[in-house]
C-alpha positions as CSV (number, residue, x, y, z in Angstrom):
1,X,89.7,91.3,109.0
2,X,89.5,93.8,111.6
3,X,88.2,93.7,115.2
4,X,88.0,96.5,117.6
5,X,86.9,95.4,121.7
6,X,86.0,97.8,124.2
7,X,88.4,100.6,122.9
8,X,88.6,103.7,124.9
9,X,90.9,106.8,123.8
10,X,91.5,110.1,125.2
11,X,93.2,113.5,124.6
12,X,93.8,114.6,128.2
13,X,90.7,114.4,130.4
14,X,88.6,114.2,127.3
15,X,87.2,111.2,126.2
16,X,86.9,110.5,122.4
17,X,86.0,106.7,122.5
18,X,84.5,104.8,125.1
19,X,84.2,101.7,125.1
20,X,83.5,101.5,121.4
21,X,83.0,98.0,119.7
22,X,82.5,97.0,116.2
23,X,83.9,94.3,113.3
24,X,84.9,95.2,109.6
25,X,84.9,91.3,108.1
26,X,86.8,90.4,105.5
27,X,85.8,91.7,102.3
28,X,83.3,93.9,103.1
29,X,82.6,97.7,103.1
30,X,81.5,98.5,106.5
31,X,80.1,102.4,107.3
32,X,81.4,104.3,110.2
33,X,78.7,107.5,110.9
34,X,78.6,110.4,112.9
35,X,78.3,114.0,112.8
36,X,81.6,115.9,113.5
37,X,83.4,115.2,117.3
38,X,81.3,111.7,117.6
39,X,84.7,109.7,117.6
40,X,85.0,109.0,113.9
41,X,88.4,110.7,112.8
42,X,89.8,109.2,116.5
43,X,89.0,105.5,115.3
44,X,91.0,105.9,112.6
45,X,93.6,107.2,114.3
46,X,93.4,104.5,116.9
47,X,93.7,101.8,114.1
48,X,96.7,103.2,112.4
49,X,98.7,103.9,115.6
50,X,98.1,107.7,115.9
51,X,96.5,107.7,118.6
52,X,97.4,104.8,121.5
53,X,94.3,104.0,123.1
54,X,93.8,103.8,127.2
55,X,91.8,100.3,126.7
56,X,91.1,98.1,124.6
57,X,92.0,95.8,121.6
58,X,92.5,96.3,118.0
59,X,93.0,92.9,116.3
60,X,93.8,92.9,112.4
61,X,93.9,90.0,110.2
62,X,94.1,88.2,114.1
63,X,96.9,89.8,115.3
64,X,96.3,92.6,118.1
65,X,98.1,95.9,116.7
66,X,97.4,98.6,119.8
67,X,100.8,100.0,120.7
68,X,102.4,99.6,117.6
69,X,103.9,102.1,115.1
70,X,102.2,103.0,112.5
71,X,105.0,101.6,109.6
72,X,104.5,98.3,111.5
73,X,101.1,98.5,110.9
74,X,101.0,99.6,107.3
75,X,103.1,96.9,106.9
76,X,100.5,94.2,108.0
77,X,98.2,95.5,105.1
78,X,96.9,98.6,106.5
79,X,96.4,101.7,104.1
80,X,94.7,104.6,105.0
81,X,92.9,107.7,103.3
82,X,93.2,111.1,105.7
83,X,90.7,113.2,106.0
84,X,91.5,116.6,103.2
85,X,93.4,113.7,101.2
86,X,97.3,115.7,102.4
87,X,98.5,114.5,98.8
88,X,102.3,116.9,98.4
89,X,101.0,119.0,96.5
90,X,104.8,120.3,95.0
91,X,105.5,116.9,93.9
92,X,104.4,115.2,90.6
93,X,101.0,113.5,90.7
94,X,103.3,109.9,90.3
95,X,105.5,110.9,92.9
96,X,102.8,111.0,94.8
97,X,101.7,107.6,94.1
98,X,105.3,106.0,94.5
99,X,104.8,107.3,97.7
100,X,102.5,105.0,98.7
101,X,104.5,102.1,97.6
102,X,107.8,103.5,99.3
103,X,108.6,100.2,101.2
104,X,108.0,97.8,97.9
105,X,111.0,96.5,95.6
106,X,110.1,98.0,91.7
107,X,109.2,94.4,90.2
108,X,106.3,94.1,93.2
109,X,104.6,97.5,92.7
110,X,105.1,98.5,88.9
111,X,102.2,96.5,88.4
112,X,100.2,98.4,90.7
113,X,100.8,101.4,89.4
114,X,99.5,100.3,85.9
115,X,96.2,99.1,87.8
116,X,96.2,102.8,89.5
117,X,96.3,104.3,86.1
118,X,94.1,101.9,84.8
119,X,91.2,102.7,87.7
120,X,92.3,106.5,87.7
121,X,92.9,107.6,83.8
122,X,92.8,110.9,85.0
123,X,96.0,110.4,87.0
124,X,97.4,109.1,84.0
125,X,97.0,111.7,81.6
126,X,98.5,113.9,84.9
127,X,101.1,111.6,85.9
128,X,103.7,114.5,85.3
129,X,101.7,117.5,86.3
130,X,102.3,118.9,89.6
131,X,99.8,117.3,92.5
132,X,98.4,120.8,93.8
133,X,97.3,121.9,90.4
134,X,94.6,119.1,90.4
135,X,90.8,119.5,91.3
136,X,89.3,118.5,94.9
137,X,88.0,115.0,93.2
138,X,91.2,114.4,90.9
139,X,93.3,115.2,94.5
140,X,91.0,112.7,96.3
141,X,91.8,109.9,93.6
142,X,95.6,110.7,93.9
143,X,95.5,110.2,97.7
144,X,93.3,106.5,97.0
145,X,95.9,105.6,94.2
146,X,98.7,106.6,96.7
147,X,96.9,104.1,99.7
148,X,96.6,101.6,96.8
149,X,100.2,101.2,96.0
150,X,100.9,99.3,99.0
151,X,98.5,96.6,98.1
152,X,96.2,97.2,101.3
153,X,94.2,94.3,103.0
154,X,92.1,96.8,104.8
155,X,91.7,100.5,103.5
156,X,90.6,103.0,105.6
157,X,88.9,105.9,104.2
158,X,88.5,109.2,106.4
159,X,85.7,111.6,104.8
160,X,86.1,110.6,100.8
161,X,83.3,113.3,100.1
162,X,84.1,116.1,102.2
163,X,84.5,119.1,100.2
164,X,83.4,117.9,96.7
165,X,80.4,118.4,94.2
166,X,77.7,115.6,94.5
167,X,78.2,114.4,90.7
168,X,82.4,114.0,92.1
169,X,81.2,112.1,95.4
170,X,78.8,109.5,93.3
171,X,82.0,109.3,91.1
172,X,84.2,108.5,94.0
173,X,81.7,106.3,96.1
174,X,81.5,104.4,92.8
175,X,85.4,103.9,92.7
176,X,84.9,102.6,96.1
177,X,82.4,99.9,95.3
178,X,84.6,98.8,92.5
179,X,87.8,98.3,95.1
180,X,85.6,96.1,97.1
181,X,84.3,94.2,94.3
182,X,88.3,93.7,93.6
183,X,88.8,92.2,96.7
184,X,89.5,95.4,99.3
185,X,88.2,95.4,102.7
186,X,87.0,98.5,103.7
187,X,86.3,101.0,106.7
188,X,84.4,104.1,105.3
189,X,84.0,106.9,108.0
190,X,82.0,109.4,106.7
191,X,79.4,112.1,107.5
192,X,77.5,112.0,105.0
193,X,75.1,109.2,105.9
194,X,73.1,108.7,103.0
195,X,75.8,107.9,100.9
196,X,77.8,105.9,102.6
197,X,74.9,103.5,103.2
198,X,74.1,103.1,99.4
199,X,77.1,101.2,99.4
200,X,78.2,99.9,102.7
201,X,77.3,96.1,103.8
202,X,76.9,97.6,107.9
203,X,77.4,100.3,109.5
204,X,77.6,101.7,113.1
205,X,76.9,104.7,114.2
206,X,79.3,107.1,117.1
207,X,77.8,110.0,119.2
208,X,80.0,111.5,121.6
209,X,82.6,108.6,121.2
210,X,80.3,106.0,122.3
211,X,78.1,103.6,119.6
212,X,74.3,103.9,118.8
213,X,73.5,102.3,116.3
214,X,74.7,99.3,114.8
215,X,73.2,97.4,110.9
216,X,72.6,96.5,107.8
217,X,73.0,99.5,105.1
218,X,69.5,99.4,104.2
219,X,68.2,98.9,108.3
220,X,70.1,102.2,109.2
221,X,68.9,103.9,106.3
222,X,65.2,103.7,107.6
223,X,65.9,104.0,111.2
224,X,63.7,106.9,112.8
225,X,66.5,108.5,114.4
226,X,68.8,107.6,111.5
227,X,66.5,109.9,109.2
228,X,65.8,112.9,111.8
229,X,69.9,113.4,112.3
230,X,71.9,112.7,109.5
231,X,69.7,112.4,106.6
232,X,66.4,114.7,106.8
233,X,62.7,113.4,106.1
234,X,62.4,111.6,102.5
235,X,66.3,111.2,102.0
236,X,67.2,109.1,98.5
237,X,70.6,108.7,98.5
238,X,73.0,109.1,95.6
239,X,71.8,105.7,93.9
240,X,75.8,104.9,93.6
């Protein structure tokens, strides 16, 4: 589904990726790691056309998308989750969601919008309340529902669990799973290792824009240097 090659991206004479590698395959939930400056937020960027790389290749659904604009690329079946969510938080909770269908006729996304409030009751019962009055895990289903209305091939999620309790991150790593058992290909860059290996298929992870380590959920979990950096001696997850 999506295949980045030797990319390399930099702010000014900083370097944020270099040379960076990896493959999300279709229908799979593949684990981006790294503590904070390793590249993560800079990938995503890259991807959605935020930030045009200096090298590289960025091949989605076998089409190379570097240099694009970023509506072309959403358009190809790209959706992406910011990091802090950045729902509009005076608009309506569906306002918000309609949002994320903005370039679909009515009779394509209605349905969508019923499976949205179907996966997210809570939206539902707030469909008419104002987006900024929600909760930190109610605001981080809105902005999913939102990258959901456009039907995504790929969803790229940037720090799900930042900022939330741990009973609201199992809750949202679990809505996760569920879109990928649906048929969602996903990207999940997070920092918070542990979790984000209970679920993913692979993962690779960045420090200082450059890759480390690179496997299977359960292989990075009991890497040595997996455990002594991100996840601390004896570390059980959030059995998601």
């Amino acid at each position: 589904m999506l295949e980045i090659l030797d990319l390399q991206v930099a702010y000014g004479a900083i370097k944020a990726l270099d040379g960076v590698s990896f493959a999300v395959p279709r229908g799979q939930i593949v684990a981006l790691l790294g503590a904070n400056g390793a590249g993560k937020t800079t990938a995503i960027r890259a991807i959605s056309g935020l930030a045009p790389p200096r090298a590289g290749r960025i091949i989605l659904a076998g089409k190379e998308i570097q240099g694009q604009q970023t509506h072309a690329i959403i358009r190809r079946g790209l959706a992406v989750v910011p990091e802090g969510r950045r729902i509009f938080a005076n608009l309506t909770v569906e306002e918000n969601l309609l949002l994320g269908a903005y370039f679909r006729k009515k009779e394509a996304w209605l349905p969508d919008l019923n499976r949205v409030y179907h996966l997210f009751s809570r939206l539902e019962e707030r469909r008419s309340q104002g987006a900024g009055t929600l909760s930190g895990g109610e605001q981080q289903m809105l902005a999913l529902g939102r990258a959901l209305m456009s039907r995504p091939r790929l969803l790229l999620l940037d720090e799900p669990s930042l900022g939330l309790a741990p009973l609201i991150v199992k809750e949202v790593l679990h809505i996760i799973r569920q879109l990928n058992e649906q048929g969602v290909t996903i990207l999940l860059v997070e920092q918070n290792a542990a979790a984000a290996l209970e679920i993913a298929h692979y993962g690779y992870v960045l420090e200082n824009g450059r890759l480390a380590l690179e496997g299977t959920g359960p292989a990075l979990l009991a890497h040595p240097h997996l455990q002594e950096a991100y996840l601390g001696d004896g570390a059980d997850g959030l059995e998601i």
